[in-house]
C-alpha positions as CSV (number, residue, x, y, z in Angstrom):
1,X,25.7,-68.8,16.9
2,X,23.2,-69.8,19.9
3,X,20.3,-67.5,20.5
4,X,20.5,-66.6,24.0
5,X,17.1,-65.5,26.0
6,X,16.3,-63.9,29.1
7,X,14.1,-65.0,31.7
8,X,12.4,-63.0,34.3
9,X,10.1,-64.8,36.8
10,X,8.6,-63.8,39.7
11,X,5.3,-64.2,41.9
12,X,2.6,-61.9,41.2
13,X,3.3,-58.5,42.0
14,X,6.8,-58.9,42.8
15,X,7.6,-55.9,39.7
16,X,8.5,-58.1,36.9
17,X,6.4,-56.7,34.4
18,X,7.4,-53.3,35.3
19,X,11.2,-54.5,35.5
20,X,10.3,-56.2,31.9
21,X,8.9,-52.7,31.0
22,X,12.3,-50.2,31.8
23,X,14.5,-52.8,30.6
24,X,12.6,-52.9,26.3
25,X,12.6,-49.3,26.9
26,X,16.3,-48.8,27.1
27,X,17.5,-51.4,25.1
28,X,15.8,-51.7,21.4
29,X,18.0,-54.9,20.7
30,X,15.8,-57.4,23.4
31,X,12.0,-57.9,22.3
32,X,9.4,-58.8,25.0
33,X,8.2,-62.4,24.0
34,X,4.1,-62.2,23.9
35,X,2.7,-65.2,25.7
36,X,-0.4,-67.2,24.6
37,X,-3.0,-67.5,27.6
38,X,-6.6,-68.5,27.6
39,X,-7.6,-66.0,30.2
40,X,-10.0,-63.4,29.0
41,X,-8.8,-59.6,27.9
42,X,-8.5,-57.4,30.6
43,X,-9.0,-53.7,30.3
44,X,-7.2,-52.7,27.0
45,X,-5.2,-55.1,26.5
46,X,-4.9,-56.0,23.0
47,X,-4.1,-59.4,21.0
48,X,-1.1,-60.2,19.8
49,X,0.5,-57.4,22.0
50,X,0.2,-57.9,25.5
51,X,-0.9,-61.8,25.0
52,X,-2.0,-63.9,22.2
53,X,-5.6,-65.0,23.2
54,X,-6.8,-68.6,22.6
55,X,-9.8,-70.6,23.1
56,X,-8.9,-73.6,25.7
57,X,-9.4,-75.7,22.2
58,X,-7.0,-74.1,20.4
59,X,-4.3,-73.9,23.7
60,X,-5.2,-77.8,23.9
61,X,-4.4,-78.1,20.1
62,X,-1.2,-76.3,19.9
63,X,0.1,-78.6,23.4
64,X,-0.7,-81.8,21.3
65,X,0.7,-80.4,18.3
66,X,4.3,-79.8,20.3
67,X,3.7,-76.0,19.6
68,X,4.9,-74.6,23.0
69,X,8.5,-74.0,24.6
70,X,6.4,-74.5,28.2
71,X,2.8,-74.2,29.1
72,X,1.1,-74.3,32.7
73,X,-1.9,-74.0,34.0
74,X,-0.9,-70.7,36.0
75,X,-4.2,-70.5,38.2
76,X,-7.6,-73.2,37.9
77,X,-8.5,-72.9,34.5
78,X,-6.1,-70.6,32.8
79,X,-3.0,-71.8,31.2
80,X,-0.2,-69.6,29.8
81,X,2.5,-71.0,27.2
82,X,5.4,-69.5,25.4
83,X,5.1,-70.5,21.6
84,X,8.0,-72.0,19.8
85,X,6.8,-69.6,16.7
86,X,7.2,-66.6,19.1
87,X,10.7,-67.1,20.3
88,X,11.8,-67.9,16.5
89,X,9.4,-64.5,15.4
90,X,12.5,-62.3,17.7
91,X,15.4,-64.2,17.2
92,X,14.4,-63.9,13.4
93,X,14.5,-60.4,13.3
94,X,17.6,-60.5,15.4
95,X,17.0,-59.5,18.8
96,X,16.8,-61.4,22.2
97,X,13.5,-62.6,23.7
98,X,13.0,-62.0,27.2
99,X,9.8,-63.8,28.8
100,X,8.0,-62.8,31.7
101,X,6.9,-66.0,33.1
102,X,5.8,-67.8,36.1
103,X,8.0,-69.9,37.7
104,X,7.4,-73.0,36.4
105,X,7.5,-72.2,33.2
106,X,10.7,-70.2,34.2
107,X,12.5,-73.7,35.9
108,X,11.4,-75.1,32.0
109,X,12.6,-72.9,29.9
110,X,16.1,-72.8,31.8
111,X,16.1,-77.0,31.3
112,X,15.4,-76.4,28.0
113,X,18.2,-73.6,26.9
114,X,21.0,-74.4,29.6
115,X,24.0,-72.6,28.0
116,X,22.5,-69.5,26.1
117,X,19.5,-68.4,29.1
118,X,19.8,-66.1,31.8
119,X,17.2,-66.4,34.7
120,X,16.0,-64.1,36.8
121,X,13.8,-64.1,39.8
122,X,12.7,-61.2,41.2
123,X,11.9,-61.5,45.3
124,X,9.4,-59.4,46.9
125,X,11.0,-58.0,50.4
126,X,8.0,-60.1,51.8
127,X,5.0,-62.1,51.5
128,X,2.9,-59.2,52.9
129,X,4.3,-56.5,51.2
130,X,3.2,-58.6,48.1
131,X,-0.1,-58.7,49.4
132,X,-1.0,-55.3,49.9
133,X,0.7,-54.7,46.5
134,X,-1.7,-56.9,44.7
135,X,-4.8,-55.6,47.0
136,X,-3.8,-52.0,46.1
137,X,-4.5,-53.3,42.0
138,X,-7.9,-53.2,42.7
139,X,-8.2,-56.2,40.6
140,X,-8.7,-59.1,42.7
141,X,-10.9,-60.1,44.9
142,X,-10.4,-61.9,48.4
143,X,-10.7,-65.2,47.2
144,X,-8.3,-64.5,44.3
145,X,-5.9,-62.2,46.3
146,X,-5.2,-65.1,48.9
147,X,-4.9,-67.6,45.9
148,X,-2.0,-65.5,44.5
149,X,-0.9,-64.9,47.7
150,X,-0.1,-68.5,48.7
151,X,1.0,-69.2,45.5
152,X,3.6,-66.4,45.8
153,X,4.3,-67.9,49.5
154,X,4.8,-71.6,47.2
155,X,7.1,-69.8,44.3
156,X,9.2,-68.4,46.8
157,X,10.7,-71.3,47.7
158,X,11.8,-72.1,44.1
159,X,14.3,-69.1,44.0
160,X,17.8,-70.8,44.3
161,X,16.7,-72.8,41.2
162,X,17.9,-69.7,38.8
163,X,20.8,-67.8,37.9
164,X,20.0,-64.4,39.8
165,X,17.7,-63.6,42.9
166,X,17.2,-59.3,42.5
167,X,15.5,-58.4,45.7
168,X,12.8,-55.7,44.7
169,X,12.1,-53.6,48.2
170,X,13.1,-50.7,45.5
171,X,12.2,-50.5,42.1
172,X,14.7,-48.2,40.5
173,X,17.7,-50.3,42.2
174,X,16.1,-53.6,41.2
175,X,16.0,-52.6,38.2
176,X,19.4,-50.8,37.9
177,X,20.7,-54.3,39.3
178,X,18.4,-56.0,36.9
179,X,20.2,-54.3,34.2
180,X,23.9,-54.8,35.2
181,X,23.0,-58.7,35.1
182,X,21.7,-58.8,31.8
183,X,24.7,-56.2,30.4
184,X,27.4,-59.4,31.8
185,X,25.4,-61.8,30.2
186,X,25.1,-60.3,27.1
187,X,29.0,-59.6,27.5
């Protein structure tokens, strides 16, 4: 039997995370696939839950040792990758990995797992609602908040490359819609 996967992707602050969240609470049977990074822990986040956290050493180590499904260098200096050991980790114990991943990586993955992915990209209703939803975080500053906003403005454009665009001007719809996607899929 193929393992199938789910892929979410969308530009900062478009709701995927919180998309992601609603969806592993309803469904035990689909396991959130932890992504390595070597950005620094924010807050309370915690290793080996909400990332696994490398040295840039180690995340160069693991690309030249073929270790990753995709990896990117997300913003300057900070690279994300989805580890082959991860994905095996879910399908292992029998449930469906679903990634929350940038775009790129998203486009990769797909390439990768043709036949047994779903991929979905979750739209802001615009470029400056995105904005003020990343400036009401409180967690960037000008510099970085216009950064993610052009990248978001870039990412956009790569939408028709997956399976499903789910507008997100609501959350609860988006991710009722969300949902009825992944439930077809899955058959």
């Amino acid at each position: 039997m193929e393992h199938k996967l789910i892929i979410i992707t969308a530009p900062s602050g478009a709701g995927k995370t919180s998309i992601t969240k609603y969806l592993l609470e309803k469904y035990p049977f689909l396991s959130f696939s932890i992504s390595a990074t070597t950005r620094k822990k924010r807050g309370r986040e915690v290793n080996g839950v909400d990332y696994y956290y490398l040295e840039q050493d180690d995340f160069n180590q693991k690309i030249t040792q073929n270790e990753f499904i995709e990896w990117e260098m997300v913003y300057e200096g900070l690279y994300y990758g989805t580890l082959k050991t991860e994905l095996d980790r879910i399908w292992n114990a029998g449930k469906i990995p679903m990634l929350d991943i940038d775009v790129k990586g998203a486009i990769h993955v797909q390439k990768q797992f043709p036949a047994n992915s779903l991929s979905l990209f979750i739209e802001p209703p615009s470029v400056d609602a995105l904005k003020i939803r990343l400036a009401s975080r409180g967690t960037e500053t000008e510099e970085s908040l216009q950064t993610r906003v052009n990248k978001a403005a870039y990412e956009l454009s790569f939408k028709h490359h997956f399976n499903k665009v789910i507008l997100n001007d609501d959350l609860q719809k988006a991710c009722e819609e969300t949902e009825k996607v992944i439930k077809n899929f899955l058959g």
